[in-house]
C-alpha positions as CSV (number, residue, x, y, z in Angstrom):
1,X,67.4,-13.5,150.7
2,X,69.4,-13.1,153.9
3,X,72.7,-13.8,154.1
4,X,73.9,-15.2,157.9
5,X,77.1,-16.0,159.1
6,X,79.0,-19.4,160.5
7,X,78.8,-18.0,163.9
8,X,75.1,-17.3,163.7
9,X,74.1,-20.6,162.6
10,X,76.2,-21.8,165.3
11,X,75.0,-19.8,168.0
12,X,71.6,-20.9,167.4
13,X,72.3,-24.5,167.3
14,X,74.2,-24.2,170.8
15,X,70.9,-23.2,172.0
16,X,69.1,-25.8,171.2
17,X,68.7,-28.6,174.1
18,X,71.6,-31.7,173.0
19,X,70.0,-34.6,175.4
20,X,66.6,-34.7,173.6
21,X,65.3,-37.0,171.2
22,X,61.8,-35.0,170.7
23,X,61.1,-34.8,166.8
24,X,61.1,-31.0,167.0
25,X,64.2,-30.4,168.1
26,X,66.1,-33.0,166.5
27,X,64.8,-31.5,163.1
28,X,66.5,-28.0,164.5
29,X,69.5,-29.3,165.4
30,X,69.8,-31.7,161.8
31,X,68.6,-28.1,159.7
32,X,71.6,-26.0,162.0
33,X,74.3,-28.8,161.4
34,X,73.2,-29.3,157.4
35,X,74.1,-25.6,156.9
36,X,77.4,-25.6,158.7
37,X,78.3,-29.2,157.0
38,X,76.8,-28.4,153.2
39,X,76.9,-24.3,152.9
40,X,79.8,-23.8,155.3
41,X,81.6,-26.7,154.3
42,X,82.9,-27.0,157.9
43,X,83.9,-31.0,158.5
44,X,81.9,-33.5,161.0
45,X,84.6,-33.3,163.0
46,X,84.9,-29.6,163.2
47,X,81.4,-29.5,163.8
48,X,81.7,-31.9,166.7
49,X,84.7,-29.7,168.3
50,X,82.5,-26.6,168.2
51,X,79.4,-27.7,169.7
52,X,80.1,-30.9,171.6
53,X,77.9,-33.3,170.2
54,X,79.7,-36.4,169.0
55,X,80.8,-37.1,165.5
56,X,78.3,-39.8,164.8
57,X,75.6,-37.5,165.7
58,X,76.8,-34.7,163.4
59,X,76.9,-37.5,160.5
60,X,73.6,-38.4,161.1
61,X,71.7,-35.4,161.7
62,X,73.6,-34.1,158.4
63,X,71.6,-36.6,156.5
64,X,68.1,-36.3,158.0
65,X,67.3,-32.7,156.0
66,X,68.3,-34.5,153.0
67,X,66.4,-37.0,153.3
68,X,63.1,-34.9,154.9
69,X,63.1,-31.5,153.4
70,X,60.0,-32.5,151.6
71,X,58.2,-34.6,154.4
72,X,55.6,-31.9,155.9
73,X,56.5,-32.2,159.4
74,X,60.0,-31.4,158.9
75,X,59.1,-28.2,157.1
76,X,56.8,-27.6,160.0
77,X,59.4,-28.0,162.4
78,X,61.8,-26.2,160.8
79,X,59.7,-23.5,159.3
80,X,61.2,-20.8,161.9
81,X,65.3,-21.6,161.2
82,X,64.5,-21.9,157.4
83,X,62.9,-18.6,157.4
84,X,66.3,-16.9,159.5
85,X,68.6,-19.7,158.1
86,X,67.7,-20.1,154.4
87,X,68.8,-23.3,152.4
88,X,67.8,-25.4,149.6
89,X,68.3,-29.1,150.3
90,X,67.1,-30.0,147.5
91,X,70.5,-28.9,145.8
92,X,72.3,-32.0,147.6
93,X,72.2,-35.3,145.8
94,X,72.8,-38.5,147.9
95,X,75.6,-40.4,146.3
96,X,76.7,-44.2,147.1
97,X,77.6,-45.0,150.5
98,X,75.5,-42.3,152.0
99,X,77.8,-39.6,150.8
100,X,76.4,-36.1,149.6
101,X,77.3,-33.8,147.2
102,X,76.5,-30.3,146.7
């Protein structure tokens, strides 16, 4: 397996368009933030200082690979950033009040 860097990961979310709400790339950008949130352990709010998106939208999009990483489309959409960014979200259990642990 590969091993990648904070930085990386971060770089390559930063590339990906912020204003839209197409399924692909929200999928992209929830995968990118997962990593830096669950493998990184890097804060929603430090997440929101380095990229710009706001803190609500980091907690979400945290959630969503959670959630989808066995839903089909996801893994389609993601299929490019798992294979560069690997990650096993099946490792994360959902606790009460929508908190995770690794």
């Amino acid at each position: 397996m590969k091993d990648y860097t904070q930085v990386e990961v971060l770089q390559s979310l930063l590339n990906i368009t912020k204003k839209s709400r197409k399924r692909i790339l929200v999928d992209q950008r929830s995968y990118l933030i997962s990593i830096l949130a669950f493998k990184f352990k890097l804060t929603e709010h430090k997440i929101a200082n380095l990229t710009g998106f706001n803190r609500n939208t980091i907690h979400y999009n945290k959630c969503l690979p959670v959630t989808l990483y066995k839903d089909p489309q996801y893994m389609e959409n993601v299929y490019t950033l798992s294979q560069r960014y690997p990650f096993d979200h099946s490792e994360i259990v959902a606790r009460k009040n929508n908190y995770f642990k690794l």
